[in-house]
C-alpha positions as CSV (number, residue, x, y, z in Angstrom):
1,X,14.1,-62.9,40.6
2,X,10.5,-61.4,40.9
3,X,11.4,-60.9,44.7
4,X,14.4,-58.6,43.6
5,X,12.6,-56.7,41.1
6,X,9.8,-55.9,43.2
7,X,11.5,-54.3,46.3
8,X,13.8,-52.8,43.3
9,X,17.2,-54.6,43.9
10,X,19.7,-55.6,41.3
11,X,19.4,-59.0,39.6
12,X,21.3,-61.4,41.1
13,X,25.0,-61.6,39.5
14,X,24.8,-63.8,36.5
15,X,21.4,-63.0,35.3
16,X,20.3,-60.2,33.6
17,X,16.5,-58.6,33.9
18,X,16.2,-58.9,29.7
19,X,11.6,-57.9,30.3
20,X,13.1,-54.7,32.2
21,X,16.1,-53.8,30.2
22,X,14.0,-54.4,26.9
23,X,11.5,-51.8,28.4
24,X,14.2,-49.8,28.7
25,X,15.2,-50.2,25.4
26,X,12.3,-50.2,23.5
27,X,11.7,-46.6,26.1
28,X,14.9,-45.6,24.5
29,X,14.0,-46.3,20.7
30,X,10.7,-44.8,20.8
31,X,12.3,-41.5,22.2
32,X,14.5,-41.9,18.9
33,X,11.5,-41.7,16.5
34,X,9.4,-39.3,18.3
35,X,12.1,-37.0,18.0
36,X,13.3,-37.8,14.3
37,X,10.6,-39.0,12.6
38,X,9.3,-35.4,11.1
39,X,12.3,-34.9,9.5
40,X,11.6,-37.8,7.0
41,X,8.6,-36.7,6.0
42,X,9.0,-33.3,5.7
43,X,6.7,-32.9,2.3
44,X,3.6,-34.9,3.7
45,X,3.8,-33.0,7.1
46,X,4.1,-29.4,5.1
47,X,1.1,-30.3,3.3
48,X,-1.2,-31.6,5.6
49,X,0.0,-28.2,7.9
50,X,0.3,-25.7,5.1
51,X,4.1,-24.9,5.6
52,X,7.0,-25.4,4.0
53,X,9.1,-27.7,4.5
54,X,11.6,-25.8,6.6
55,X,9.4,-25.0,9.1
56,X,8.8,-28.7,9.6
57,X,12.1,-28.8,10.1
58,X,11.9,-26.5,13.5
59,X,9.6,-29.6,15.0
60,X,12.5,-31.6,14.9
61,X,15.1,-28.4,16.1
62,X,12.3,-26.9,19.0
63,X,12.4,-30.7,19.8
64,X,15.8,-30.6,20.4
65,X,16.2,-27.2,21.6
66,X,13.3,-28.3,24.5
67,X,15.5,-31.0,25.2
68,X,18.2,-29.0,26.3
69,X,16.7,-26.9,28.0
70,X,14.6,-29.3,30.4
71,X,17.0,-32.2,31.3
72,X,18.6,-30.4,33.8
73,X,16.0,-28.7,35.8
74,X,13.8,-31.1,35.5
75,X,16.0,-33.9,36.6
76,X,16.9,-31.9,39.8
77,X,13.3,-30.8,40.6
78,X,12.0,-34.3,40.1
79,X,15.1,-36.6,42.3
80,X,13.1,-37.2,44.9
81,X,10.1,-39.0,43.3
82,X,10.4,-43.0,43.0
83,X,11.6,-43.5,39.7
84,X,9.3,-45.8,37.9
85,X,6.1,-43.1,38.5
86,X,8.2,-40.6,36.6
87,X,9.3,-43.0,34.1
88,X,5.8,-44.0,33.3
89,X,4.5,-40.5,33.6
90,X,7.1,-39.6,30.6
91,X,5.6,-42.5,28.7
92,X,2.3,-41.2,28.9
93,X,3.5,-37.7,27.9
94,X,4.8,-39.8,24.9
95,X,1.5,-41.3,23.8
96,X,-0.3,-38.3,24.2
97,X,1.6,-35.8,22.5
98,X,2.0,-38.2,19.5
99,X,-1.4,-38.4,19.4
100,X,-1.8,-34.7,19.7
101,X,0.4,-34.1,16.6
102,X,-1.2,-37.4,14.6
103,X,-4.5,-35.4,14.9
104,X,-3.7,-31.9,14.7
105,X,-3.8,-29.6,11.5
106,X,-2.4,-26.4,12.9
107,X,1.4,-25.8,12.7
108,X,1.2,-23.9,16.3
109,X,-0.5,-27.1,18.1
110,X,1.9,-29.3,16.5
111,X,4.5,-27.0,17.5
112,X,3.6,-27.1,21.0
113,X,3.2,-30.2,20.9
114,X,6.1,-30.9,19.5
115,X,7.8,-28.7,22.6
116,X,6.7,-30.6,24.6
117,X,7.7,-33.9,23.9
118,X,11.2,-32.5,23.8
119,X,10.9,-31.6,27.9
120,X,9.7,-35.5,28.2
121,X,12.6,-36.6,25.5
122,X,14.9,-34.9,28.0
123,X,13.8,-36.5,31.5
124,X,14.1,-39.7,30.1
125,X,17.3,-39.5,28.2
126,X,18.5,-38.3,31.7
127,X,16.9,-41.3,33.6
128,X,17.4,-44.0,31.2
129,X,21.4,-44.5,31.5
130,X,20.8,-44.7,35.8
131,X,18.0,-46.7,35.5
132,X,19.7,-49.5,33.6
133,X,22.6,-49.4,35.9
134,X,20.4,-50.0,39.2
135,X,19.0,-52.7,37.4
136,X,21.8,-55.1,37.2
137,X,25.0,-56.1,39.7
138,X,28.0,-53.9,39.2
139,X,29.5,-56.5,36.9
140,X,27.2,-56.5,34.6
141,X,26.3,-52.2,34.4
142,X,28.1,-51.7,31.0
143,X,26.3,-54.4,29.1
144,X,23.0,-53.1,30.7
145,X,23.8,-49.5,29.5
146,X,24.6,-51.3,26.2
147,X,21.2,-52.8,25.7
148,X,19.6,-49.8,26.3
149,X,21.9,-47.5,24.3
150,X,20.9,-50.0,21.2
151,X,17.6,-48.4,21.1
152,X,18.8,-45.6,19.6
153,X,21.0,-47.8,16.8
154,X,18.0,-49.5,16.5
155,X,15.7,-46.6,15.9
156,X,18.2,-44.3,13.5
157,X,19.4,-47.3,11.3
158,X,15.9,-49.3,11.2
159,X,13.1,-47.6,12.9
160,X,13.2,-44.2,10.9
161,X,13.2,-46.2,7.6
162,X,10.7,-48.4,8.9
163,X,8.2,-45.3,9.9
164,X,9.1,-43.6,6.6
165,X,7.5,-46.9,4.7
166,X,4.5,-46.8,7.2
167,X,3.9,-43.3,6.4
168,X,3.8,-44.0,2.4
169,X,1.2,-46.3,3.0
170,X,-0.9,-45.2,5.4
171,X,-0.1,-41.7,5.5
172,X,2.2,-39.5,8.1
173,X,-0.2,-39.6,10.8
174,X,-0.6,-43.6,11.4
175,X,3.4,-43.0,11.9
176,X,2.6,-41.2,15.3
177,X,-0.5,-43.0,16.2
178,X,1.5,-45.9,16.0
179,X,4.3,-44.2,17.9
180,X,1.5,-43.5,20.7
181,X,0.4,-47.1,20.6
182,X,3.6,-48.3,21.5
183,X,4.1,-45.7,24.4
184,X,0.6,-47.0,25.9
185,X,1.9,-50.5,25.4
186,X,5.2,-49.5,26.7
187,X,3.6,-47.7,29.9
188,X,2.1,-51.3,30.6
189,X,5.6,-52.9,30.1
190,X,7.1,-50.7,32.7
191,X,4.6,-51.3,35.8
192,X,5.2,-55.2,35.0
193,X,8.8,-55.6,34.4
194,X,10.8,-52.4,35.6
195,X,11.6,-52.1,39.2
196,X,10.5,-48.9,41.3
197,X,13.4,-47.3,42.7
198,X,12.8,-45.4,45.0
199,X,13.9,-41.4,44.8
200,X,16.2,-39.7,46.9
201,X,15.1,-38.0,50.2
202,X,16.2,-34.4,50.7
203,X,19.2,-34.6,52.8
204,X,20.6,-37.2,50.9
205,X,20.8,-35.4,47.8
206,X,24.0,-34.3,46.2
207,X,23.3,-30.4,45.1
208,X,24.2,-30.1,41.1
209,X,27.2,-28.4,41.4
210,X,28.7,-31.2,43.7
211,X,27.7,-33.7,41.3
212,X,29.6,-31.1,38.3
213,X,32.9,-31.2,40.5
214,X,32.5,-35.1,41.3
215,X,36.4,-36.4,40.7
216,X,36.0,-37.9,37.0
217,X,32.8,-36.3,35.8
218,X,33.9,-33.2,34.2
219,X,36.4,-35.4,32.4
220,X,34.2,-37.7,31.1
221,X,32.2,-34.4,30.4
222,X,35.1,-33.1,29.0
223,X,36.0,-36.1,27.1
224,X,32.1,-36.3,25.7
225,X,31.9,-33.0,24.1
226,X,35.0,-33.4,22.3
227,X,34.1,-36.3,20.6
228,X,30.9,-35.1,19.5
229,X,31.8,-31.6,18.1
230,X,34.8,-33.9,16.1
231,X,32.2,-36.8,15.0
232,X,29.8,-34.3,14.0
233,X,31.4,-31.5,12.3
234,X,32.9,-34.5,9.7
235,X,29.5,-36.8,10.0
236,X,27.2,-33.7,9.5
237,X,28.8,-32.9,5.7
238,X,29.7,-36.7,5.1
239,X,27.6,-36.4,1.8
240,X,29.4,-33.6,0.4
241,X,32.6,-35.1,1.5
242,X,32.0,-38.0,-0.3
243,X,31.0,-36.4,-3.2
244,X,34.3,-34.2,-3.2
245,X,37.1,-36.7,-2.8
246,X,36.1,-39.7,-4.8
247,X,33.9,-39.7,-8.0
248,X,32.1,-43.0,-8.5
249,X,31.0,-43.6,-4.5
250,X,27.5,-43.0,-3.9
251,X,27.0,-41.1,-0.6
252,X,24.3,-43.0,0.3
253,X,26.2,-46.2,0.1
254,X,28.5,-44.5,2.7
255,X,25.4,-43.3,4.8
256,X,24.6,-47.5,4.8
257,X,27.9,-48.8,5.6
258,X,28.3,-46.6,8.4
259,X,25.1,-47.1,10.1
260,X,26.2,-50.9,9.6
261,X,29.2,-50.2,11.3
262,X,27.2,-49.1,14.1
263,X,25.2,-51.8,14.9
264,X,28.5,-53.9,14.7
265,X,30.5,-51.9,17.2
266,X,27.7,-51.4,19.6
267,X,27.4,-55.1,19.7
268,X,31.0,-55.7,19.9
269,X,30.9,-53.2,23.1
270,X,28.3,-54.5,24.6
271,X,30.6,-58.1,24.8
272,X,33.5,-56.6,26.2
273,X,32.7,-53.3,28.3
274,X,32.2,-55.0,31.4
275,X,35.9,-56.9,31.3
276,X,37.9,-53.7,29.6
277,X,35.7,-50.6,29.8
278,X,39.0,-48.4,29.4
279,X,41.0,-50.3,26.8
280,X,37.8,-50.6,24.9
281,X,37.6,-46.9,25.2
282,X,40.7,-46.2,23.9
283,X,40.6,-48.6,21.5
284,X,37.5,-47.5,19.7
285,X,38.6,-43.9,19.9
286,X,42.0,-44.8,18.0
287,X,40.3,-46.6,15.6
288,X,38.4,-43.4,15.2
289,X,41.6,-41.4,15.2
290,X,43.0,-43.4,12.0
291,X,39.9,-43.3,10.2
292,X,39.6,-39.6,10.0
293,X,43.6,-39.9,9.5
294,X,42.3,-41.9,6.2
295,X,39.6,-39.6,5.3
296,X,42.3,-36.8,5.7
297,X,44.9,-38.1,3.5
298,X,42.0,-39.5,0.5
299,X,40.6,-35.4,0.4
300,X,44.8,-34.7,-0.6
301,X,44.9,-37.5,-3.3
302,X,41.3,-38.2,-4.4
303,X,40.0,-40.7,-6.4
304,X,40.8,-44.2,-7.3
305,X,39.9,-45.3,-3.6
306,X,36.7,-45.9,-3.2
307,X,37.3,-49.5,-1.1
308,X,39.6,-47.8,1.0
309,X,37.1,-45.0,1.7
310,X,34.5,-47.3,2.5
311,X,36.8,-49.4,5.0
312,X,37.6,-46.5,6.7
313,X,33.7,-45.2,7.4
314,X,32.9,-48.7,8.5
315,X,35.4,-48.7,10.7
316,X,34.4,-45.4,12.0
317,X,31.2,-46.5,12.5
318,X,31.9,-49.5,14.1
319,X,33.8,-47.3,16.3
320,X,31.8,-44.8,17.0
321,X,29.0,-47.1,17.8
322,X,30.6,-48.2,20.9
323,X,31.6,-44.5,22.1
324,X,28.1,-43.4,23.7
325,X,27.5,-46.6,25.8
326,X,31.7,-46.6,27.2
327,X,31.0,-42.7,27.7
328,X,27.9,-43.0,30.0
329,X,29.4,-45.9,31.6
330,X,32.4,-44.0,32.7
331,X,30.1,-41.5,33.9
332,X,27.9,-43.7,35.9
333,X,31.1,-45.0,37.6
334,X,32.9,-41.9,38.1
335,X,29.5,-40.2,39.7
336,X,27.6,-43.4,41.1
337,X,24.3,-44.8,40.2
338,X,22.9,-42.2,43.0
339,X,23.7,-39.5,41.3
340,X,23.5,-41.0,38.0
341,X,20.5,-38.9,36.8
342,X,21.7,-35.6,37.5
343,X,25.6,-36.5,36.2
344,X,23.7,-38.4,33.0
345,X,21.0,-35.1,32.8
346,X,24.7,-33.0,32.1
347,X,25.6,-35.1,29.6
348,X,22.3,-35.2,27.7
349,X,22.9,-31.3,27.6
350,X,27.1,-31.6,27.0
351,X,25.9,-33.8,24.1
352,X,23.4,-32.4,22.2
353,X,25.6,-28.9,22.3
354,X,28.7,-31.0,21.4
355,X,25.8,-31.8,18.0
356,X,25.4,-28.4,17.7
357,X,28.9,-26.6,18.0
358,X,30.0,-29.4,15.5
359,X,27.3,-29.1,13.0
360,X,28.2,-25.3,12.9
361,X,31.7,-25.8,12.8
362,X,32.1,-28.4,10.3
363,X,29.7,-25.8,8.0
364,X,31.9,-23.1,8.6
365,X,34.9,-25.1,7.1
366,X,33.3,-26.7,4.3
367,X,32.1,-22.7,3.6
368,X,35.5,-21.6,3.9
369,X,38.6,-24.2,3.3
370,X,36.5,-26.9,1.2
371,X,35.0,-30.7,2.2
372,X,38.7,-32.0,2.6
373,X,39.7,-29.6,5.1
374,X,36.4,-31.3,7.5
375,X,38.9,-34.5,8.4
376,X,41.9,-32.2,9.4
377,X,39.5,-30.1,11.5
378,X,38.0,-33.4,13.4
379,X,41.1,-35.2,14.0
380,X,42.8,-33.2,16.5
381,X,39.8,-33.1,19.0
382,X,39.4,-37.0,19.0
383,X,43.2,-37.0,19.3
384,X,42.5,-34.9,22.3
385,X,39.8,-36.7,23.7
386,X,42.5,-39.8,23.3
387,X,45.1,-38.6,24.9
388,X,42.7,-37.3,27.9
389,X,41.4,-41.1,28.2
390,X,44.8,-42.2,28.0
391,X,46.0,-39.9,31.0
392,X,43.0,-39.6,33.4
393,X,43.5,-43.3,35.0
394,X,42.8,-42.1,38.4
395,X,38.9,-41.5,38.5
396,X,37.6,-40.9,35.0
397,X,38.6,-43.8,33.2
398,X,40.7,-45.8,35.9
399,X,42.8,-49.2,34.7
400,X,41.2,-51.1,37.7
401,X,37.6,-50.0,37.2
402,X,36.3,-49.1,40.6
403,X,32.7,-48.6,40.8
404,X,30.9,-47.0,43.0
């Protein structure tokens, strides 16, 4: 086992590399908080900075926004460096700017700083999904992904909470240093238990475009964004739906049970992907489907169903829990663990604009046609993204899954 991890070759079939694929994890989670963790404390931030709140809000969005723009490029540029030096040279981008913003009191160095975490947040996000796959036999590539995906579960339904309390005792700041702390810790992690793949020499690399036209990546691409713009444009206003359709449900409790759900369904996943990857898929996407169906027909009648309502987001949760992980497992397969970085570095960028162009269009409805109109507007693009699924058995999401 230490013989394969050191001249960076898959474990041996049966066994998974859990030190590694924690690292990975725990990588994955701590990108998570660095990114989120402003927006839950939005009132001690403004008043250590002298802003208002709003404009605390833009660390999170330039965050995002830097993201975006850097996953790409960056990835490309940066392909033929041995992996684990980049990865640990993100991590230490990590603890540094999280110091940076524990310590600063001007808006514009927090800002900055905040900037450029967001080019670090995207490199890894682009890295991590590859990573895990080269890690582990073929066999066992979804339930690696799966681990590492949990990282972010982990992070929005306990870590953000968890750094929220930390922060009420011991002020916003010990929230980054402590984020910090764990990248230096994790930096150690990495040189110990994470193999060092190495990058890929110039003549071997694929150009971007070839990777874009890969048979099966633009589906899945395809397939990604319409899931998220239809997620999000319902998930974005779930408060105000709640509070619309059904009197008596608190839309925090909804908030709860769905982040439950979650957890549940990235676990179930994480059993099953690597036996089923595509009836899980289309499973989980049905299940979707129906929910929204649910949440569709309870903004016609209203009230009197709160049970129901709460069934169907945990359900939708559960659901939705799984879709990331089966998502950038098809795309690993359809483009190779190769060319996994640039082919995951897309989707990083398909995503977060899938977020976007949902968030907008879901407020645009609720603006215009009203909280129960949000279901009706969701359903058909998950339908779509169902029926594409369904159809694309050749290279995107084949019946007999064959890997590269």
């Amino acid at each position: 086992m230490a013989d394969a991890i050191m001249t960076g070759a898959p474990a041996r079939a049966g066994r998974m590399p859990w030190p590694g694929l924690l690292a990975l994890f725990t990588a994955a989670f701590t990108a998570v908080m660095t990114e989120l963790l402003p927006a839950g404390l939005l009132p001690q931030i403004g008043g250590a900075l002298g802003v208002q709140e709003g404009q605390v809000g833009f660390l999170v969005t330039g965050y995002a926004a830097a993201s975006v723009a850097a996953a790409i490029p960056l990835t490309a540029v940066l392909r033929g460096l041995a992996r684990r030096p980049v990865l640990v040279g993100v991590l230490s981008g990590f603890a540094v700017l999280n110091a940076v913003t524990a310590m600063s009191s001007s808006y514009a160095v927090t800002f900055g700083a905040r900037l450029l975490a967001g080019v670090m947040g995207g490199l890894l996000w682009a890295m991590l999904v590859g990573y895990a796959a080269r890690m582990v036999p073929v066999e066992r590539r979804g339930r690696a992904i799966a681990i590492v995906s949990a990282g972010i579960t982990v992070a929005l339904c306990a870590g953000i909470p968890a750094g929220a309390a930390l922060a009420s005792l011991f002020g916003w700041r010990a929230a980054f240093w402590a984020l910090s702390a764990v990248a230096v810790v994790l930096v150690g992690w990495v040189l110990v238990a994470v193999p060092n793949f190495p990058g890929e020499a110039a003549g071997e690399r694929a150009p971007l475009r070839r990777v874009a036209v890969v048979a099966g990546v633009r589906t899945v691409l395809g397939v990604t964004v319409l899931v998220l713009v239809g997620h999000q444009a319902l998930y974005t206003y779930l408060v105000p739906f709640v509070k619309a359709v059904l009197d008596g449900v608190d839309p925090s409790v909804a908030l709860l049970v769905f982040g439950v759900g979650t957890v549940a369904g990235i676990w179930v996943v994480g059993a099953v992907i690597d036996r089923r990857p595509r009836a899980t898929l289309v499973a989980v996407l049905g299940v979707m489907a129906a929910a929204l169906t649910v949440f569709g027909l309870l903004g016609e009648w209203g009230g009197g169903a709160g049970g129901v309502l709460l069934g169907a987001v945990a359900l939708w949760g559960a659901a939705f829990g799984g879709v990331p992980t089966l998502l950038q497992t098809a795309l690993v397969n359809a483009s190779g663990p190769r060319d996994a970085d640039v082919a995951t570095s897309m989707q990083t960028t398909v995503y977060n604009t899938g977020i976007a162009v949902g968030s907008l269009g879901g407020g645009v409805v609720l603006e215009n046609a009203g909280a129960g109109a949000l279901p009706w507007t969701s359903l058909p693009l998950v339908a779509a993204a169902l029926a594409i699924v369904v159809v694309a058995r050749r290279h995107a999401f084949p019946r007999a899954e064959v890997r590269r």
